[in-house]
C-alpha positions, 0 to 999 in steps of 0.5 A: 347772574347767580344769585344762589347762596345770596340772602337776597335771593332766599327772600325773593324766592321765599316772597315769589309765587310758586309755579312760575318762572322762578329765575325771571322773577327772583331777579325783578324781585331782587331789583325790586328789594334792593331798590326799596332798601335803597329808597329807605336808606337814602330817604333816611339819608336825606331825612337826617341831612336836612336835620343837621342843615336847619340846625346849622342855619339856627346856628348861623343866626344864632351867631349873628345875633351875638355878633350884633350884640357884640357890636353893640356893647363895643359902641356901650362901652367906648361912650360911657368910659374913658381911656386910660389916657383920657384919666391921665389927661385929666389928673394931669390938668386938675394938678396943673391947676391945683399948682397954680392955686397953692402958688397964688395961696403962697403969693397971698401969705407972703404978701399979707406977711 
């Protein structure tokens, strides 16, 4: 394998001691570089990932909660309002009754006439 003309290799052969077997250890050093740069990499990988998981778990519970609130404020306001039909029925029943009152009162006046 030729490492000449490659920037990993000038490290490894600035980092190497001198006097040795300059080919076997420009390779382990290499290696040895290159899995530290990966180590890194992939640490700061991992860092960020589990960054980006806890924030998306707060924001699962951070739904949930407004989906119980939700639920909540439906029961509210199905308890403390009437429907539409609900008014209808009742204006319905009170004029009903107004009628019979007004005709009674009519039956009154005819009758004391």
């Amino acid at each position: 394998m030729e490492l000449r003309g490659r920037w990993l290799y000038k490290i490894c052969r600035w980092y190497s001691p001198k006097g040795q077997d300059q080919g076997k250890n420009v390779l382990m050093d290499a290696n040895l570089i290159w899995s530290a740069v990966l180590s890194i990499v992939m640490g700061a990988f991992g860092f960020f990932m589990r960054e980006k998981l806890a924030q998306v778990k707060d924001i699962g519970e951070d739904i949930k909660r407004v989906e119980r609130l939700l639920n909540i404020t439906r029961e509210e306001v199905a308890r403390d309002y009437v429907t539409q039909a609900e008014i209808q029925r009742i204006t319905d029943h009170i004029d009903q009754r107004f009628n019979r009152l007004e005709a009674k009162i009519d039956q009154l006046i005819q009758a004391g006439k």
